[in-house]
C-alpha atoms as one frame of an Amber mdcrd trajectory, in Angstrom:
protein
   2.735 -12.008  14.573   4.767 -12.526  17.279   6.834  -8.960  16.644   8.743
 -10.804  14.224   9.211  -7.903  11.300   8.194  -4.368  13.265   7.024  -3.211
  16.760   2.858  -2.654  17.049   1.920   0.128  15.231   5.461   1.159  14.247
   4.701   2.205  10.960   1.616   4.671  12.126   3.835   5.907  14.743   6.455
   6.793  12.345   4.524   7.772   8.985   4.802  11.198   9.225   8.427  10.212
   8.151   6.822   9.702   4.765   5.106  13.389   4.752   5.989  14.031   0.812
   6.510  10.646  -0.611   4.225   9.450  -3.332   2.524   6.229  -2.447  -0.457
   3.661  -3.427  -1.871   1.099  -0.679  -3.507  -1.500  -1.980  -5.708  -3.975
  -0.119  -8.087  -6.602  -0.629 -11.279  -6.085   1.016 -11.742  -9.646   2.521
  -8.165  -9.950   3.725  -7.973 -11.754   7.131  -4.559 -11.622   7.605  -4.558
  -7.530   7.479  -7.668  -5.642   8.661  -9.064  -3.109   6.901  -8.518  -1.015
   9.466  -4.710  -1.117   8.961  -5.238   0.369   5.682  -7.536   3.262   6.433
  -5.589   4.051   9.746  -2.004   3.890   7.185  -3.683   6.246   4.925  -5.064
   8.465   7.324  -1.158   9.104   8.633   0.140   9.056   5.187  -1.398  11.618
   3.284   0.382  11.821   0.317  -0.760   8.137  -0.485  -3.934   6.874  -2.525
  -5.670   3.600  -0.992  -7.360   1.286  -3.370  -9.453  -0.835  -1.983  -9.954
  -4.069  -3.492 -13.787  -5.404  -3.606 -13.242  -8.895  -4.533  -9.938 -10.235
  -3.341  -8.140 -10.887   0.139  -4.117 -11.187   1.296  -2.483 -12.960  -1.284
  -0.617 -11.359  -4.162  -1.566 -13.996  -6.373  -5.390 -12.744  -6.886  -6.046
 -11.794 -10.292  -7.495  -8.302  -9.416  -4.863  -7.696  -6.873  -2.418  -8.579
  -9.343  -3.772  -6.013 -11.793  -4.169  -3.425  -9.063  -0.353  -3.858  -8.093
   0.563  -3.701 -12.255  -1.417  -0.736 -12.038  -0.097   0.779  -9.371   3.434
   0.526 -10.372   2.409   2.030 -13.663   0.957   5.336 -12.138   3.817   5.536
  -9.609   6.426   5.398 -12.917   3.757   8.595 -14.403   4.214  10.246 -10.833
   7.473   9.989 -10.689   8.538  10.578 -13.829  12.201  10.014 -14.543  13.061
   8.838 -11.095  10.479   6.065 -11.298  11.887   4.773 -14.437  12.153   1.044
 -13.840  14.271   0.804 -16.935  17.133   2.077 -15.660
């Protein structure tokens, strides 16, 4: 809002910077804040990332099944990047 973080449609402009990068979107089916259409158009430019919809949740981090879709997400993105991703150190 208000161009406070990025320019409009500054990431989709510049995904193809991303062309070989691993990634997971996740995003709650009845978010408000976001449209869906954010998601699908991010994906569509970013190919090399997986979008998981999420049927019963909205924005907020907090959700229960967003929560276990983010826990889930890091998880896969530790398997896909194997030693690199290692969050341990």
């Amino acid at each position: 809002m208000h161009n406070a973080f990025v320019e409009p449609d500054q990431i989709i402009k510049n995904a193809d910077r991303l062309a070989g990068i691993p990634g997971i979107i996740i995003h709650g089916r009845y978010d408000m804040v976001c449209p869906l259409d954010n998601a699908t158009a991010l994906h569509d430019a970013w190919p090399d990332a997986e979008l998981h919809i999420i049927r019963d949740a909205g924005h907020s981090s907090h959700e229960p099944s967003i929560i276990d879709a983010l826990v889930k997400a890091t998880n896969d993105m530790v398997k896909i990047l194997g030693n690199e991703g290692d969050l341990r150190g």
